[in-house]
C-alpha positions, 0 to 999 in steps of 0.5 A: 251651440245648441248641443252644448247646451244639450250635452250639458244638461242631458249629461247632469254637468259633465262638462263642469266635472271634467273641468274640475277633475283636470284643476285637482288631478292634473293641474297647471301642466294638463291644463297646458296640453288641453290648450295646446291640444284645443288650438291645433290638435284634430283630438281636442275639438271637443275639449271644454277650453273657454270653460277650462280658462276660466275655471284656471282663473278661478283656481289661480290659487290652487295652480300657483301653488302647484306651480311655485309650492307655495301655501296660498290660501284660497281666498287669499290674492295671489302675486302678480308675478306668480299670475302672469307666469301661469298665463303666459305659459299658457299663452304659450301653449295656444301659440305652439299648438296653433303652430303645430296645427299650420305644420300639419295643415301645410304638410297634408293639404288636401289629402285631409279633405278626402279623408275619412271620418273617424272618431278623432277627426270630423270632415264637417268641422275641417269644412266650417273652418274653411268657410270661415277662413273664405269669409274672414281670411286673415282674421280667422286666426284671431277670431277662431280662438273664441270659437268652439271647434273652429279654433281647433281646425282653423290653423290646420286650414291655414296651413293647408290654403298656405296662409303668410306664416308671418301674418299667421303668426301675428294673428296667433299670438294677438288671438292667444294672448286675447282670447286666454288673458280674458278668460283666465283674467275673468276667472280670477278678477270675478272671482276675486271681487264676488268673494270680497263682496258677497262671500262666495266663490264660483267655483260651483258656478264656472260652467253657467257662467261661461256658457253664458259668455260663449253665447254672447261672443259667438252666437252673433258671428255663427248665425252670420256664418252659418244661418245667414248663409242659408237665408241667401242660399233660400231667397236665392232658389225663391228667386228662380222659381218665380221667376 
């Protein structure tokens, strides 16, 4: 979690730029091939999706607009309706492209652990989402949709050790309606209520405020998944020398 952190300063907010070149110039229907690439596709594990949710609820404005052509302002409330439209297609793309990673999970099978690392796919990542399938089987496919990465290879790893496709996809689609409802729901209500307070909107702040998210969410389960593990993989080697 640490080099996000590292990238995003090193690089002076290019993560936040990015973000904000995909509402203005590519809108709601990249929006929705970025998420559908992030939940199942090797190419979008490095893409910003929890940053980018959030900014879309920020910028509900400005995508159902796009969406509906209207003229809403953008400190103006938008429509129920129109609101949970954009998120439920979006819903929609996590679900498909978590569909689409199990295809292609089940069809390779462990012809991709023996693949060859590329720019596009990274043997590493396929193999912290295997451990983090073996540590919480069935619940990985919800928990995943709140981790970096992981959300990414965990369907395809699903796939591969041929999970229930019926268990999987209740977990997909309770994940993806969790998971892009929270952050897109945020973005909007926050967004909402610090204008209406303050008189500012974070459009300028969706990055700090969503780093911060991710830490509190995912720090607690990749130190238990990761660290821990060493821990016991040390006091384990200790044990045997002493004794």
């Amino acid at each position: 979690m640490t080099q996000f952190l590292d990238i995003y300063l090193l690089s002076g907010g290019f993560i936040d730029r990015f973000i904000n070149w995909i509402i203005d110039y590519g809108g709601f229907y990249l929006l929705l091939l970025v998420v559908f690439a992030e939940t199942g596709l090797f190419i979008g594990f490095f893409f910003p999706g929890d940053s980018l949710l959030f900014a879309a609820g920020v910028y509900m404005n400005k995508l159902t607009n796009e969406l509906f052509r209207d003229n809403v302002p953008d400190d103006a409330h938008v429509p129920i309706y129109q609101w949970l439209v954009i998120i439920i297609l979006v819903m929609t793309a996590s679900v498909l492209g978590n569909v689409v990673g199990y295809w292609f999970g089940k069809k390779t099978g462990p012809l991709l652990f023996e693949k060859k690392d590329t720019f596009i796919f990274k043997r590493k990542h396929l193999m912290r989402a295997r451990e983090f399938y073996e540590k919480y089987g069935k619940a990985t496919i919800f928990l995943a949709k709140f981790l970096p990465i992981i959300r990414t290879f965990a369907p395809i790893v699903a796939g591969i050790v041929k999970m229930n496709p019926a268990h999987f996809v209740f977990y997909n689609i309770i994940g993806s309606v969790a998971w892009v409802g929270s952050m897109m729901l945020g973005g909007y209500f926050l967004n909402s209520w610090v204008q209406r307070e303050f008189g500012f909107s974070l459009q300028d702040y969706i990055e700090p405020i969503t780093i911060v998210i991710i830490l509190i969410t995912t720090l607690p389960v990749l130190y238990k998944l990761f660290f821990a593990k060493e821990t016991v993989v040390t006091t384990t080697k200790d044990s045997n020398v002493n004794s």
